[in-house]
DRENLO-519053 format. One record per residue (C-alpha): y, x negated, z; residue in one letter; residue number from 1. Coordinates in steps of 0.1 Angstrom, whole numbers. Layout:
ATOM      v      u      w  rest   nr
ATOM      Y      X      Z     a  NUM
...
! end
This chain:
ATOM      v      u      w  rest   nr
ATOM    787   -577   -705     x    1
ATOM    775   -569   -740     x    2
ATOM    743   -552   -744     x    3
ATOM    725   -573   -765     x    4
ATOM    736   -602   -739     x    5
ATOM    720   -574   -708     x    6
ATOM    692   -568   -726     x    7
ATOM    678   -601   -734     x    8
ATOM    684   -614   -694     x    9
ATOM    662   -583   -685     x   10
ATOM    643   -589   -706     x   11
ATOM    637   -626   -695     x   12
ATOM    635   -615   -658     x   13
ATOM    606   -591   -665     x   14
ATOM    587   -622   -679     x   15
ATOM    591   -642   -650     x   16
ATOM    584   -615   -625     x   17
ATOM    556   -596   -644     x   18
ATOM    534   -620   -655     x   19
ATOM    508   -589   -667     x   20
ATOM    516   -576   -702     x   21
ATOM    531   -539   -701     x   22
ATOM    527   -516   -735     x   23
ATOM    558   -520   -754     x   24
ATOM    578   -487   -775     x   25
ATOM    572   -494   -811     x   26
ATOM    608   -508   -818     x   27
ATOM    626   -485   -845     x   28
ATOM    654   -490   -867     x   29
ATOM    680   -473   -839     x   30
ATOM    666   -496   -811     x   31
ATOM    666   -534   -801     x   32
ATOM    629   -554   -808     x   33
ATOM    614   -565   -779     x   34
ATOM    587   -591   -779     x   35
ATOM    560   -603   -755     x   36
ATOM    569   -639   -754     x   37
ATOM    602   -651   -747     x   38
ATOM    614   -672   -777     x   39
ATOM    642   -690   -789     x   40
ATOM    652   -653   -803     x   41
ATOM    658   -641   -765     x   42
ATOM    682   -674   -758     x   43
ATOM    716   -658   -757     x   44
ATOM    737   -665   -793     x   45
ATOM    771   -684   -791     x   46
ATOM    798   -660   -783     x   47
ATOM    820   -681   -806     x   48
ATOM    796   -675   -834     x   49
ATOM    800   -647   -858     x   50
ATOM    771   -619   -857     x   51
ATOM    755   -617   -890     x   52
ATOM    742   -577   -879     x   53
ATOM    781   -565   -873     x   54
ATOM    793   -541   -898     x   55
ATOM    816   -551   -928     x   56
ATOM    851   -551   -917     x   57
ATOM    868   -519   -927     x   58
ATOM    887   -526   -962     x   59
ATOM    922   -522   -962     x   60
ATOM    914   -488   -985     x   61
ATOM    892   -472   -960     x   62
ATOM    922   -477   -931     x   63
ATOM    952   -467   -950     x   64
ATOM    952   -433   -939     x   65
ATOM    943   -434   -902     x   66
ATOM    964   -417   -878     x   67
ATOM    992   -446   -867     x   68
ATOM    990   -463   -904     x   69
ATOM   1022   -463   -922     x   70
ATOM   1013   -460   -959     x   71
ATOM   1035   -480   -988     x   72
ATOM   1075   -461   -988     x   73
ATOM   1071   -443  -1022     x   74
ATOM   1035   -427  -1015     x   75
ATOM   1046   -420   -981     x   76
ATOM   1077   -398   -995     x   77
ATOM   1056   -378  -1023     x   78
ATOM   1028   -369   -991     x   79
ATOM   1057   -357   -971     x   80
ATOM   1076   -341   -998     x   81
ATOM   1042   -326  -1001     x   82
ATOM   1041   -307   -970     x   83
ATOM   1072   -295   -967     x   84
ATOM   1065   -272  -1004     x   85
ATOM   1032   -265   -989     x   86
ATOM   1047   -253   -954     x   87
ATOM   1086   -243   -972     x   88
ATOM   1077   -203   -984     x   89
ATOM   1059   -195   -954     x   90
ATOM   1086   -211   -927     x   91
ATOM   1115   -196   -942     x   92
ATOM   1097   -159   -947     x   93
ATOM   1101   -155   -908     x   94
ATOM   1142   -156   -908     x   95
ATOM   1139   -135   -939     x   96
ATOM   1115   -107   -924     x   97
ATOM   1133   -106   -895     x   98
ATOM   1168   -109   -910     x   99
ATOM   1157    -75   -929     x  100
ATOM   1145    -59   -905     x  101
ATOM   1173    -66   -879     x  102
ATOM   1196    -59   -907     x  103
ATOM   1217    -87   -908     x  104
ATOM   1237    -95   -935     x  105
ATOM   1229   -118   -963     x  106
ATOM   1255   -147   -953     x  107
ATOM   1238   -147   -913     x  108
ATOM   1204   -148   -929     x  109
ATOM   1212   -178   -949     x  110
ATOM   1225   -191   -915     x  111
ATOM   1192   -184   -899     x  112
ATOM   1169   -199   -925     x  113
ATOM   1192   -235   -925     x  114
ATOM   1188   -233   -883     x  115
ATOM   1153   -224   -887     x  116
ATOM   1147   -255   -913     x  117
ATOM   1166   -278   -892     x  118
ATOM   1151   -275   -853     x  119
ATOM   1115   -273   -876     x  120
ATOM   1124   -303   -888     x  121
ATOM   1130   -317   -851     x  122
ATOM   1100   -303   -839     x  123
ATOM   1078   -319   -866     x  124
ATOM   1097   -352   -857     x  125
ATOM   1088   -350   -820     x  126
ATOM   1053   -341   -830     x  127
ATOM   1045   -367   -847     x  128
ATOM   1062   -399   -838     x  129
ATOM   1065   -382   -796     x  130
ATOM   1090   -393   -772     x  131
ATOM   1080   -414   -741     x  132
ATOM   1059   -396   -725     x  133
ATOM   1072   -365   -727     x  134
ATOM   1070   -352   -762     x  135
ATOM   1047   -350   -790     x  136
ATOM   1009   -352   -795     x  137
ATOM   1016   -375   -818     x  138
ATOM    990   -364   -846     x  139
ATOM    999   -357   -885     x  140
ATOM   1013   -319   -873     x  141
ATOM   1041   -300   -892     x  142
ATOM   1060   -275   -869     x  143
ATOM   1079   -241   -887     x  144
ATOM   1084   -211   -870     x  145
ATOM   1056   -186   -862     x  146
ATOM   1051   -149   -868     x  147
ATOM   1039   -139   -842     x  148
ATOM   1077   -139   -827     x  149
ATOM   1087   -116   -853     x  150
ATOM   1077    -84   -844     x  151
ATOM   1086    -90   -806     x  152
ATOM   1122   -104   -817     x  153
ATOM   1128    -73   -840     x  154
ATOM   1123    -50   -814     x  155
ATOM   1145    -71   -788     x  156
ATOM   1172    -70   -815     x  157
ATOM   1170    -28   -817     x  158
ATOM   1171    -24   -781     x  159
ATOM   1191    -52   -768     x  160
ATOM   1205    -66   -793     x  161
ATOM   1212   -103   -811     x  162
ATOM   1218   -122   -780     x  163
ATOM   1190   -108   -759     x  164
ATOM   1171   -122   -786     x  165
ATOM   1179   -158   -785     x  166
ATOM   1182   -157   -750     x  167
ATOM   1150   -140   -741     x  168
ATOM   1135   -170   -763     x  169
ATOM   1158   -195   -741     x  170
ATOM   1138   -184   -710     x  171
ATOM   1105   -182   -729     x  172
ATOM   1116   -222   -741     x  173
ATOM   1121   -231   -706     x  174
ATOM   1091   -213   -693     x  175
ATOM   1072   -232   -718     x  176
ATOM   1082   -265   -707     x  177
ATOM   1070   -253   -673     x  178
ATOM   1035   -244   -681     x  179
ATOM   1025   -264   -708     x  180
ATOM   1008   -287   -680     x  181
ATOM    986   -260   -665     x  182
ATOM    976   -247   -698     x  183
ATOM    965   -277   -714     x  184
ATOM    943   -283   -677     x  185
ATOM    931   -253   -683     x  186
ATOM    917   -259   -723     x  187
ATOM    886   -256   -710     x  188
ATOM    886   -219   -712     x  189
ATOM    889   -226   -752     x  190
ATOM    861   -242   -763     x  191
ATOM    852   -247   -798     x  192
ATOM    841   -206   -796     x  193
ATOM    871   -199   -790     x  194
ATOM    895   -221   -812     x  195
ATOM    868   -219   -840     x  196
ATOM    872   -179   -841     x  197
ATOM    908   -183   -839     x  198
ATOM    913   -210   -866     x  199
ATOM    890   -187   -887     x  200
ATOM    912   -153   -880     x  201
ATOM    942   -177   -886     x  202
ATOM    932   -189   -924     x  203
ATOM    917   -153   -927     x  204
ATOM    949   -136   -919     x  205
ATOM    971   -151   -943     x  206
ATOM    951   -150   -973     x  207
ATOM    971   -113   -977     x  208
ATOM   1009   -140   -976     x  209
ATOM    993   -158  -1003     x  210
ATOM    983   -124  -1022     x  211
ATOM   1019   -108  -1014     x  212
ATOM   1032   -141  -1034     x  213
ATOM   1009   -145  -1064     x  214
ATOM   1012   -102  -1070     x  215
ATOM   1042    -91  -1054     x  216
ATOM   1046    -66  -1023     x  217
ATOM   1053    -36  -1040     x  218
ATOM   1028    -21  -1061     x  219
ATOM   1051      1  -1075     x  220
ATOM   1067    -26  -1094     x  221
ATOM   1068    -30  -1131     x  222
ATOM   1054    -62  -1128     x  223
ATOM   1033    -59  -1101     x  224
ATOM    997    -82  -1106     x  225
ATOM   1009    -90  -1136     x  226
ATOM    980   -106  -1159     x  227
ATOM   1006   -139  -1167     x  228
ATOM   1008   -138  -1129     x  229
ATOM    975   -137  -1121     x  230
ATOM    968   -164  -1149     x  231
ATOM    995   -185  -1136     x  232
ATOM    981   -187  -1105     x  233
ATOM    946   -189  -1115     x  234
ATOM    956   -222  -1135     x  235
ATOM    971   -237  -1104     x  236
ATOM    939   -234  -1085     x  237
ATOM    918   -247  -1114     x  238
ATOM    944   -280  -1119     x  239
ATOM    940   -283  -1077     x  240
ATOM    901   -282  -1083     x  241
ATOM    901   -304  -1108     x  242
ATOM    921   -330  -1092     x  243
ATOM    896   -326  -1060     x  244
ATOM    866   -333  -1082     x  245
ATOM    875   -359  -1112     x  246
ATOM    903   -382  -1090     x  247
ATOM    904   -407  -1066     x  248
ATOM    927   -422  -1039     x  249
ATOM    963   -416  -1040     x  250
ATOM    957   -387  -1070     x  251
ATOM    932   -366  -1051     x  252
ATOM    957   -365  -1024     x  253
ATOM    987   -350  -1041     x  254
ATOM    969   -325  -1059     x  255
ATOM    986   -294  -1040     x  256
ATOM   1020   -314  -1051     x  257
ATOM   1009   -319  -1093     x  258
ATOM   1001   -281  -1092     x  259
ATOM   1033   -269  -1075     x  260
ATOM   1052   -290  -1100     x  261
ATOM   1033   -287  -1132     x  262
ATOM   1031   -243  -1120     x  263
ATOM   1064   -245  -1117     x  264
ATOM   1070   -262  -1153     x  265
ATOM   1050   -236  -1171     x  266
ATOM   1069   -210  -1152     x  267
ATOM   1102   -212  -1168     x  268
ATOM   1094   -201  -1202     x  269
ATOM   1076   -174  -1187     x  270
ATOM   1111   -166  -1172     x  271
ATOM   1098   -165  -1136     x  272
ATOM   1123   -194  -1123     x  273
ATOM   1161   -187  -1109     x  274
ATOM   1179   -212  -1093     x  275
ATOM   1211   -196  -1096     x  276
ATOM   1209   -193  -1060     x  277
ATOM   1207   -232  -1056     x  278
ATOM   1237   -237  -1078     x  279
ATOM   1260   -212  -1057     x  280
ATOM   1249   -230  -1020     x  281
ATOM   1270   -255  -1003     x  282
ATOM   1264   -287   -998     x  283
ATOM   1268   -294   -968     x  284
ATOM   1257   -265   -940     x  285
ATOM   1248   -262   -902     x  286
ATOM   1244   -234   -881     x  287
ATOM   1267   -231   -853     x  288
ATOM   1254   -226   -816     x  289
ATOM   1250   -195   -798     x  290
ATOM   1268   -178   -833     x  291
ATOM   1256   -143   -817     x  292
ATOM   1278   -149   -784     x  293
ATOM   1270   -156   -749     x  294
ATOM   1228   -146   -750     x  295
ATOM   1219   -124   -724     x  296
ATOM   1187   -118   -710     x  297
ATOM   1169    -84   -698     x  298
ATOM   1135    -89   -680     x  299
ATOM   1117    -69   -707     x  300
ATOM   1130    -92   -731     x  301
ATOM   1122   -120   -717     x  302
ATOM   1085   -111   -701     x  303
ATOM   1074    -97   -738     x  304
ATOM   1089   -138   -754     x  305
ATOM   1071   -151   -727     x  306
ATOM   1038   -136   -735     x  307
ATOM   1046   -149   -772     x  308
ATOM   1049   -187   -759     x  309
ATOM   1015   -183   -744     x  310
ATOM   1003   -166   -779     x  311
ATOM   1014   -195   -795     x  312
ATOM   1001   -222   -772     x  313
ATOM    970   -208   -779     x  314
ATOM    977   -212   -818     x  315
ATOM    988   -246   -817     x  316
ATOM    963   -258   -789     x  317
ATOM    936   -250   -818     x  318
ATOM    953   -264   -847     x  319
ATOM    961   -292   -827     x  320
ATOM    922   -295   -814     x  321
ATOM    914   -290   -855     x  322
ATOM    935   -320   -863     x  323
ATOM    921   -340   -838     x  324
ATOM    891   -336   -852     x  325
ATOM    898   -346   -885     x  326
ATOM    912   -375   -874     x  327
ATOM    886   -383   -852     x  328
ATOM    917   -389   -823     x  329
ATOM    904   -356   -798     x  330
ATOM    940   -350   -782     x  331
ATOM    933   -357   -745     x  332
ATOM    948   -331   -717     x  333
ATOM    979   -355   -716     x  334
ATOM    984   -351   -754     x  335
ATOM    978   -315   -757     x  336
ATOM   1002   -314   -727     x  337
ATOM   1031   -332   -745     x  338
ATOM   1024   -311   -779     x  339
ATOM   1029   -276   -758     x  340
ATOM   1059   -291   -742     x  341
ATOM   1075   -300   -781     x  342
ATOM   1062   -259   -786     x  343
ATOM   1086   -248   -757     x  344
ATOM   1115   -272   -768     x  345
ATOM   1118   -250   -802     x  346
ATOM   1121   -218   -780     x  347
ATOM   1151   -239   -762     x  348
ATOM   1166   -253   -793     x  349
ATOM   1157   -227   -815     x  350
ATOM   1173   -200   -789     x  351
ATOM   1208   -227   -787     x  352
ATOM   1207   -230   -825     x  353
ATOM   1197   -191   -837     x  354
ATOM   1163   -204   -854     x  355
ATOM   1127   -192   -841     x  356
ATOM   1100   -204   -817     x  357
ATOM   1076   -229   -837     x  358
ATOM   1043   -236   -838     x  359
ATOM   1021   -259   -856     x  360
ATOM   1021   -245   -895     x  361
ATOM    983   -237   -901     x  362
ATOM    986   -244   -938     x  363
ATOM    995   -282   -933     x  364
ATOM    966   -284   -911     x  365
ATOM    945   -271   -940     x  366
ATOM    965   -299   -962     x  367
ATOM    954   -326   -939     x  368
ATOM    919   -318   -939     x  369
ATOM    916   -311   -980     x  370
ATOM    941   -345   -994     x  371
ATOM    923   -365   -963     x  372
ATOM    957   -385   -954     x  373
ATOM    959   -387   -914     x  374
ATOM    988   -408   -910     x  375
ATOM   1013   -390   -886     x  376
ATOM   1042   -409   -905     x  377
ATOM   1035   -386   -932     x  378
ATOM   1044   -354   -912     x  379
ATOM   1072   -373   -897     x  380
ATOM   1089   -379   -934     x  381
ATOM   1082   -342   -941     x  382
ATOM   1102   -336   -908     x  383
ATOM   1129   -356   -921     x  384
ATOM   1133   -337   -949     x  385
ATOM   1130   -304   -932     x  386
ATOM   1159   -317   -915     x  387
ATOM   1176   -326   -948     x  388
ATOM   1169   -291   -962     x  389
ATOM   1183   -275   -930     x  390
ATOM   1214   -298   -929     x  391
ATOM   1218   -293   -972     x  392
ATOM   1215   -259   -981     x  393
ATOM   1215   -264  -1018     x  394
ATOM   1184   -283  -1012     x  395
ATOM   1168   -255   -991     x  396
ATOM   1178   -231  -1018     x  397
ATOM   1161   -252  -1047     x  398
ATOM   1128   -252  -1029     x  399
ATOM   1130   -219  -1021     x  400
ATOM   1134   -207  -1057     x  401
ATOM   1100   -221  -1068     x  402
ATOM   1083   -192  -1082     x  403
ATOM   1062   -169  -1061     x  404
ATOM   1028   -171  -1081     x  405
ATOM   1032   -212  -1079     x  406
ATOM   1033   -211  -1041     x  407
ATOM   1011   -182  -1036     x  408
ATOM    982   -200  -1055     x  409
ATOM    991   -235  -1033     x  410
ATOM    989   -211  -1005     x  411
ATOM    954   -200  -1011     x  412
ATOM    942   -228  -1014     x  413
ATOM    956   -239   -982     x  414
ATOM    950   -207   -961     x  415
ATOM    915   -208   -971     x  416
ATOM    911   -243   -964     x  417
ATOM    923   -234   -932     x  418
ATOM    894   -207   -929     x  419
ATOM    871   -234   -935     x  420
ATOM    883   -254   -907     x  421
ATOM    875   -230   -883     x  422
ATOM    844   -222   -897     x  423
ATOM    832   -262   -891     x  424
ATOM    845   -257   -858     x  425
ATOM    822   -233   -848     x  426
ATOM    794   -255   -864     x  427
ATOM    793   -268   -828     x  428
ATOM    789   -236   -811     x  429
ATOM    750   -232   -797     x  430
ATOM    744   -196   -811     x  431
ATOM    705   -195   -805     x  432
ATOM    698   -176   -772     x  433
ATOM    734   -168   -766     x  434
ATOM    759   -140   -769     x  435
ATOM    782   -167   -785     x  436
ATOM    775   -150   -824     x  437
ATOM    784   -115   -808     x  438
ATOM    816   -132   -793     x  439
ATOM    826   -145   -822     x  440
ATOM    819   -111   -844     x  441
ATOM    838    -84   -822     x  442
ATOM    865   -114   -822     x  443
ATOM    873   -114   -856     x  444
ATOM    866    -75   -863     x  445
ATOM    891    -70   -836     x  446
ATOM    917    -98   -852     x  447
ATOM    913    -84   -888     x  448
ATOM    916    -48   -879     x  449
ATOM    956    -50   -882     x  450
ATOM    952    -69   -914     x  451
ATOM    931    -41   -933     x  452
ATOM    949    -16   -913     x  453
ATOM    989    -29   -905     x  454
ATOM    998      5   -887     x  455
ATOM    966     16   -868     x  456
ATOM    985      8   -833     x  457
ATOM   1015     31   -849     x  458
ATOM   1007     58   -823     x  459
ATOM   1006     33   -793     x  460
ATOM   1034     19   -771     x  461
ATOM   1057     -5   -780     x  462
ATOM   1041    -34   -761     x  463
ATOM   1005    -25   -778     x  464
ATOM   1016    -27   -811     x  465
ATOM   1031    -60   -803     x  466
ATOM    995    -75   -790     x  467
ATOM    974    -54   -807     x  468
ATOM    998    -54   -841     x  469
ATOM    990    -99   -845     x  470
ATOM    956   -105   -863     x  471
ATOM    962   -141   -843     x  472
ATOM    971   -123   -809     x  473
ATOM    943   -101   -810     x  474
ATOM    915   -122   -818     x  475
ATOM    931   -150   -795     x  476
ATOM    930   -124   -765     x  477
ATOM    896   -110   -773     x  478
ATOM    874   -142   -776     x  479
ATOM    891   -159   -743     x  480
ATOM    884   -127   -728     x  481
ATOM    847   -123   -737     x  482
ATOM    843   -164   -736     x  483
ATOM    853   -158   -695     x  484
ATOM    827   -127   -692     x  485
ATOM    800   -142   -705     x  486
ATOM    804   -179   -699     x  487
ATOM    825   -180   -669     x  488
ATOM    811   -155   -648     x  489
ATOM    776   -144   -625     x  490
ATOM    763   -118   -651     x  491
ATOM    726   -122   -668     x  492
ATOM    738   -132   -703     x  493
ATOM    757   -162   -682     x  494
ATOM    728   -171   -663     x  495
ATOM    693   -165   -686     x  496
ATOM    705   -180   -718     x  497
ATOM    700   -216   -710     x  498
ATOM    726   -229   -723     x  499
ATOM    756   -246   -708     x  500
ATOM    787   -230   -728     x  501
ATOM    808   -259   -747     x  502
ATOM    835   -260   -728     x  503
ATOM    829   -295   -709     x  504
ATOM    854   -327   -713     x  505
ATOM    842   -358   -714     x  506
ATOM    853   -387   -689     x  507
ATOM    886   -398   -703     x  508
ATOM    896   -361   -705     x  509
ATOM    895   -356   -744     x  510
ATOM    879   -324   -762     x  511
! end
């Protein structure tokens, strides 16, 4: 029964039955009128009749870019096309760090960045669109290998070898699919304290990629911070700016894309553009399975992937919860459940196809949040064209030759925005009379400390530097850790803060 339709036949009852008057709140702009005297007010309205107090129906503007909308085909191809430069730089930098530091040659890394592009690209497809109800948290999510994996993989590959690696991350795959379940019953152990400090120490730890890009890595170099650089970059941000604050609709969306493009216009008289490499790629391309051999896999391997899949559960659990968020569609249990499962696919197909374990790419959730487009179709077209890239490797090559100030400054933009999405997070997070701001502090000192500092764990064991080495690790493992001691346990600061810690799910299990 509709309230107003309750309300009135209490209302009536209490007449009848009370014939004394009883003092009346002072009706307010938030609550229902009463009055003392029944009246032709109280008589129930037709149900057939339109209410003249309902809201305006939502105009065709204000829905276009909710979460299941399909947008018109050619804005639908510039958003996804969109992504994919946005995500492109950082996704293929994991088969190239680890194809240096493995020391493959360059013909097997351009194998692994096409295998990486292409099982990205099905990842992002089974994110966003799902399958059954197995797959997919169906939310406007782009997948690309994490790098978290790297360091773990790299040290695999020196004592094991190649095909330990892939099939250390075959096992990790499969235990995925077996605990993604459990985990997402247990996301009540990462409230918005913790997935707030994460998302932070995620935007705050690649701020230094987006430097790397716009400067260079090697300070030695010639051309190292170069001034035009700088300016270059500098000029990007301002034309992204600008777009935020003077445009409207579609334009204030694509603003990431029109600075890409017109940066990389204005780049090739400064001679900063080669797409020699482009011209010299096939066509046609695709990375043949198990290419290493028959993978093997050593229980050190395997336990230290492992421990990576649950790293990046955590990862995409609070991009996933960000998202959500945005949206305004909180990922129930069930959702979060099928999104992990997609996670531990990747380790299955990526370990088959000798690509990398993926995660949800923390830049697009930054891109979703500043060009406010929520439609999932939008991620699914930028998986299609991941696919594309990995399928067509003189596409990949082309997008990958975009100059390294263009994508840096696009970068910043969308690492920081990512920062700021963790920061709003936390915006929920009681801090008054609780530990919660001392949580959140040692949290991200302890997630930025290999940041500042990339070798302070040098002198440690292997499997230290491997936790202790990821800003996104780190900071993960320390605020579940101190969320459990002093919000899931007997001690004072549990008990004499009065305050319940925000952890709690509502009814129909969402966030």
């Amino acid at each position: 029964m509709p309230y107003e339709y309750a309300y009135h036949a209490r209302t009536a009852l209490a007449h009848i039955t009370d014939p004394l008057p009883v003092p009346r709140p002072v009706p307010s702009a938030l609550t229902p009128s009463r009055t003392p005297d029944l009246t032709e007010a109280d008589v129930p309205p037709d149900p057939t009749a339109p209410d003249p107090t309902a809201p305006e129906p939502p105009t065709a503007e204000a829905v276009v870019d909710t979460v299941d909308t399909r947008p018109p085909a050619g804005r639908l191809g510039l958003l996804g096309l969109q992504h994919v430069l946005v995500m492109y730089t950082g996704c293929v930098t994991v088969p190239l760090v680890f194809g240096e530091a493995a020391k493959l040659d360059t013909s097997t890394v351009g194998l692994l960045v096409n295998a990486d592009l292409l099982v990205a690209g099905v990842i992002t497809l089974l994110q966003s669109l799902g399958l059954g109800k197995l797959l997919g948290v169906r939310l406007p999510v782009v997948a690309g290998a994490t790098f978290t994996a790297v360091t773990p993989m790299v040290l695999i590959a020196g004592q094991y070898g190649m095909r330990a690696v892939y099939g250390s991350m075959i096992a990790a795959g499969v235990f995925g699919l077996l605990v993604a379940v459990p985990f997402a019953r247990a996301v009540r152990f990462f409230p918005p304290l913790v997935s707030g400090t994460v998302i932070t120490v995620i935007g705050l730890s690649l701020i230094g990629v987006a430097a790397g890009l716009i400067a260079g890595d090697d300070p030695a170099a010639k051309d190292y911070a170069a001034p035009s650089h700088l300016a270059l970059a500098g000029g990007i941000v301002l034309l992204i700016v600008m777009f935020g604050r003077f445009t409207r609709g579609f334009l204030s969306q694509v603003g990431v894309l029109v600075g890409l493009v017109a940066g990389t216009a204005v780049a090739v008289p400064m001679g900063l553009t080669d797409f020699s490499a482009a011209g010299a790629a096939h066509w046609v391309g695709v990375s043949s399975p198990f290419h290493f051999g028959t993978p093997t896999f050593p229980v050190a391997a395997v336990t230290s992937m492992c421990v990576v899949m649950l790293v990046t559960f955590t990862e995409s659990t609070a991009d996933m919860l960000a998202v959500g968020e945005m949206t305004g569609r909180r990922p129930t249990r069930d959702d979060l459940a099928r999104g992990l499962a997609a996670d531990g696919v990747s380790g299955v197909l990526g370990g088959v196809m000798n690509a990398f374990l993926d995660t949800v790419f923390a830049q697009n959730v930054g891109l979703v949040e500043m060009s406010k487009v929520r439609s999932r179709y939008v991620a699914a077209v930028a998986g299609g064209l991941l696919v594309l890239l990995g399928l067509i490797p003189k596409l990949g090559e082309t997008v990958a030759s975009l100059p390294g100030p263009v994508v840096g400054a696009a970068g910043l933009v969308m690492f920081a925005t990512v920062t700021t999405v963790g920061i709003r997070t936390l915006r929920r997070v009681e801090f008054d009379g609780t530990n919660n701001l001392l949580i959140v502090a040692v949290s991200i000192g302890v997630g930025m400390l290999p940041v500042v500092a990339p070798t302070i764990y040098h002198a440690f064991p292997a499997w230290i530097q491997v936790i202790g080495g990821s800003a996104i690790t780190s900071a993960t493992l320390t605020a579940f850790v101190l969320n459990l001691l002093f919000h899931h346990t007997r001690g004072r600061a549990a008990t004499e803060s009065g305050h319940a810690p925000s952890h709690s799910m509502d009814r129909e299990g969402s966030l």
